[in-house]
Steps between C-alpha positions, in 0.01 A plus 500: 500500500289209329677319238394545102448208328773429255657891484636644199882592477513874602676514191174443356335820645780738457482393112123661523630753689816592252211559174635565190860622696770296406700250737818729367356872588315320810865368626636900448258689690529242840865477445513150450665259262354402196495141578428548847178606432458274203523186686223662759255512235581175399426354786891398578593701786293622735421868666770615764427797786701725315302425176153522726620840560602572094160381408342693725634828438476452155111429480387643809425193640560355854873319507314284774254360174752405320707334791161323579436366139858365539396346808195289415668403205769315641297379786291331265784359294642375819203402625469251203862301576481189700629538839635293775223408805536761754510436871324778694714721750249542732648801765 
C-alpha cells in the first residue's frame, strides 16, 4: 500500500458518505452512540474493526476501505512525529 500524501480523517469521507442523513438517525440505524459517531466525523476518534464492519454494511462498501482509510491516516500522522534514531536488527 503506497502512502497518500497528507490523508483526510475518515471522518471526513463518511461525512460525504452520510448526505443530507443526520449524525442522530445515522447513529440509530448502525446501532451506535450518538457521540460515538459524532466524534468520528469530527475527526476525534478514529474507525474501529467493529465500526469497519458497521460502515460497511450500512453503505455497501468494503469494511476493509474503511479500515484502510484509518490506516494511512494514522500512518501519516505518525509518520510526521519526531522519533528516536533507530538501530537496525539485522537477522
Amino acid at each position: 500500500m503506497t502512502r497518500m500524501h497528507n490523508p483526510p480523517h475518515p471522518g471526513e469521507v463518511l461525512r460525504e458518505y452520510l448526505g443530507e442523513v443526520t449524525v442522530t438517525e445515522a447513529a440509530v440505524r448502525l446501532g451506535v452512540n450518538r457521540v460515538t459517531l459524532s466524534r468520528l466525523v469530527t475527526g476525534t476518534s478514529g474507525i474501529s474493526p467493529d465500526m469497519a464492519y458497521r460502515l460497511g454494511d450500512a453503505f455497501g462498501t468494503s469494511p476493509e476501505m474503511w479500515a484502510g482509510m484509518q490506516m494511512q491516516y494514522d500512518l501519516y500522522q505518525a509518520g510526521m512525529l519526531k522519533r528516536p534514531k533507530i538501530e537496525r536488527i539485522a537477522a
